[in-house]
N, C-alpha and C positions, 0 to 999 in steps of 0.2 A: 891503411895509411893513417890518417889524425883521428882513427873514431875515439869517442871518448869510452872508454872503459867501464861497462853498464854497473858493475860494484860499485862502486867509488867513485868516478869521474875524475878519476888521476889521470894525468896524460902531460907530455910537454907546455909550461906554462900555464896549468889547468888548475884552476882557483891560487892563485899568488899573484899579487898585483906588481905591473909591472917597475922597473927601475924608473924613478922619478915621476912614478906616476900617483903619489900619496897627495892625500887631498884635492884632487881630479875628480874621482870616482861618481858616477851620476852627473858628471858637469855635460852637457849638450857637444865641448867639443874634446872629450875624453882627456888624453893626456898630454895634448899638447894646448892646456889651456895659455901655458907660458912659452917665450921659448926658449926660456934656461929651462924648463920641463925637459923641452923636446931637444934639447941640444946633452941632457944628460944621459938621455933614454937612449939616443943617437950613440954616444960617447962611449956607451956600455953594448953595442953593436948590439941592441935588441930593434927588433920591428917595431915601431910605433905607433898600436892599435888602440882601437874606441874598448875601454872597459866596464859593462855593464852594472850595474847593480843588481844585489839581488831581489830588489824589491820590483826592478824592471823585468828582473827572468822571471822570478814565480807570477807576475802579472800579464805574461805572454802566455805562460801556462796554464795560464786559469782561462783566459781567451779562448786559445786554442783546444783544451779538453774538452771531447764531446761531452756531452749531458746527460746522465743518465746510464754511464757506462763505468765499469771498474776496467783499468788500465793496469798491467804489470809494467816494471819500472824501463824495462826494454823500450817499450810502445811510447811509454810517456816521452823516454829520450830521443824519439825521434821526433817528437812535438817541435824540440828547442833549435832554432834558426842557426846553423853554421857559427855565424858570426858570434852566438852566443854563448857559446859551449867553454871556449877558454874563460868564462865570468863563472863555469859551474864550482860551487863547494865539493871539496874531496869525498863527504858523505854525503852523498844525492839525496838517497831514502828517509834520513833522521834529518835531514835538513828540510825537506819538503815536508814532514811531521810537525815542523816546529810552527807551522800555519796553518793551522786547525782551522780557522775562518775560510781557509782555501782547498784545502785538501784533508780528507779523511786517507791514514796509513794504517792498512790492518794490523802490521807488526813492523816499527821500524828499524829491529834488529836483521831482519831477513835476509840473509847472504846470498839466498839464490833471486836474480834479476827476475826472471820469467816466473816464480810465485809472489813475488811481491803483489800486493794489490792496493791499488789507489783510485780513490774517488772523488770529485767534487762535494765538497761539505756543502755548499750552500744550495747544489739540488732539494737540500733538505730546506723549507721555506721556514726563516726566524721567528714570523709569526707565529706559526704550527709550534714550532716549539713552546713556545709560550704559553700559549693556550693548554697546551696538557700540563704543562707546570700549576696554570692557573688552578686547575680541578684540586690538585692537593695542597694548596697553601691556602693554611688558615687565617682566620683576621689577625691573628697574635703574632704570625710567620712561624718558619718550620728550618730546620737545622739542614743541612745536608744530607748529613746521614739517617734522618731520617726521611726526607722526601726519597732517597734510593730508594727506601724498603717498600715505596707507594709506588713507585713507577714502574712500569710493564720491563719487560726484559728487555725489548727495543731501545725503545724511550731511556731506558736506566745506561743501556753502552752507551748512548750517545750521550747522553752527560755528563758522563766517564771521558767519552774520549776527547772530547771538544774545553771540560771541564765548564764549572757553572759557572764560576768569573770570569770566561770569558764570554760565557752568553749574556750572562746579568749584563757585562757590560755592553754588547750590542743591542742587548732590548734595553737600555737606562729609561727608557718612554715608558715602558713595563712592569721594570724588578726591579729592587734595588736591596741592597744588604745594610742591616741593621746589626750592631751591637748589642746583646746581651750577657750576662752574667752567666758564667758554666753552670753544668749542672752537677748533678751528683751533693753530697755531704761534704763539710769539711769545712767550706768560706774561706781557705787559705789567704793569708795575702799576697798579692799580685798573681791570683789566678788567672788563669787565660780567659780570656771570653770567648763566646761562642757567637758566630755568624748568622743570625738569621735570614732567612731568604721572602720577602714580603710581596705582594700585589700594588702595587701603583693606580691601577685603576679597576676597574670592574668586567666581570667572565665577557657580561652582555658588550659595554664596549670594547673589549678585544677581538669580538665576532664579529660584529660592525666593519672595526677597521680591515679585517679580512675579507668579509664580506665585499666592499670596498676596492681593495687594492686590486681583488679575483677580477671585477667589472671593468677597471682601467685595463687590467691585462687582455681579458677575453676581448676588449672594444680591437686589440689589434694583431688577435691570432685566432686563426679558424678554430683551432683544433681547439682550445681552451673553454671551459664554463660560458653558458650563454649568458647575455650582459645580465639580463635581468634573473633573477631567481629569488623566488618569496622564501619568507624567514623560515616557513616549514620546510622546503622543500631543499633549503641547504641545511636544516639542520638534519635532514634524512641524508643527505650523502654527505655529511661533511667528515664522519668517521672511515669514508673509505680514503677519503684524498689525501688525510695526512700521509707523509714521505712517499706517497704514490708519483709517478711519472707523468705529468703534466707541465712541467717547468720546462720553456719553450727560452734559447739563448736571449731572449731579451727579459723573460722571465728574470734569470740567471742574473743578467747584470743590475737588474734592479734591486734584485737580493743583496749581492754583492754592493753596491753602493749604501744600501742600509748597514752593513756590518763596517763600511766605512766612516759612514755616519757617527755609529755608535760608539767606534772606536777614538772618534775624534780626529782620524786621517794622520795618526801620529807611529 
């Protein structure tokens, strides 16, 4: 019948907004926020449906994803709520890519539905990230390219695939990029400058703050870190918990409202 089409999400009315329904979009009472709206929408003998935004689907998406699991794009489209499907974009996979804060895509070219694989990016905790950042930036700061060549193979894809401006921008409490002068000979003029990547504050309070956030967390999940734990004793386990599975759904959203934060909710 109406399934939506797990390649693409083409289908009858499926990502095209409807007749007279521009500048609607996201409004609480969809498209008949007028009713020369709905007497136009009427007029063109289309049904007159609530049209989603995308920022409304992929945040039902992120809800709905278990934690801690990779999803093929099949699995994930059965996530999305009926009524929500005709609001999907004709390319699901490079679309849900384009929200690295929400979703890790291993490959967003992938044609076949059932190897696609998709993850929740911010089971990965912002903090963590941070913190290993911290280890290799110097007081002077360090370029991109070359903080890759420091970071573990783990650590290095995930910088890659998330990219550092968008993490600098969700740690801004953390990192922040500076301007410098390229390198290399020459002095041209109107040479490019180069991006440094700097520390905000210090390794010890980064550890704190995590130290910290782990205690309000475990105060309201069993399964989590016990409240209290002395500075040795996390710093003995604290190399095993980076991107380890301990992020409990409320976890999740607190993460998630941090990268909102950072992002300025814009």
């Amino acid at each position: 019948g109406g399934e939506v089409d797990p390649t693409s999400a083409t289908g009858p009315n499926l990502g095209q907004h409807l007749p007279g329904a521009s500048g609607t979009t996201g409004s609480p009472e969809g498209t008949t926020t007028t009713d020369g709206k709905s007497d136009v929408a009427q007029a063109h003998g289309v049904t007159v449906q609530y049209e989603y935004t995308h920022t409304q689907v992929i945040n039902e998406l992120f809800d709905k994803f278990p934690p801690h699991r990779t999803l093929n794009l099949e699995e994930l489209l059965e996530l999305v709520a009926p009524a929500m499907r005709p609001s999907l974009p004709k390319k699901v996979l490079a679309w849900i890519a384009s929200y690295p804060s929400y979703f890790i895509v291993d490959d967003p070219t992938e044609k076949d539905p059932s190897k696609a694989r998709i993850r929740r990016a911010s089971d990965r905790q912002p903090l963590d990230v941070a913190l290993e950042l911290y280890r290799w930036i110097p007081e002077e700061g360090i370029s991109e390219a070359a903080l890759l060549t420091k970071l573990s193979e783990v650590h290095r894809d995930y910088v890659k695939r998330i990219g550092l401006r968008h993490i600098v921008d969700s740690l801004s409490e953390w990192l922040s990029f500076t301007e410098a002068p390229g390198g290399g000979g020459g002095g041209a003029e109107g040479e490019e400058k180069v991006l440094l990547l700097r520390r905000l504050q210090t390794e010890v309070e980064l550890e704190r703050a995590i130290h910290t956030e782990e205690s309000k967390l475990a105060s309201g999940d069993e399964n989590s870190l016990p409240v209290q734990i002395e500075d040795a004793e996390m710093e003995r386990r604290w190399p095993k918990l980076k991107y380890e599975g301990t992020m409990s759904q409320q976890q999740a959203s607190v993460a998630r409202a941090q990268q909102r934060r950072g992002r300025g909710d814009i």
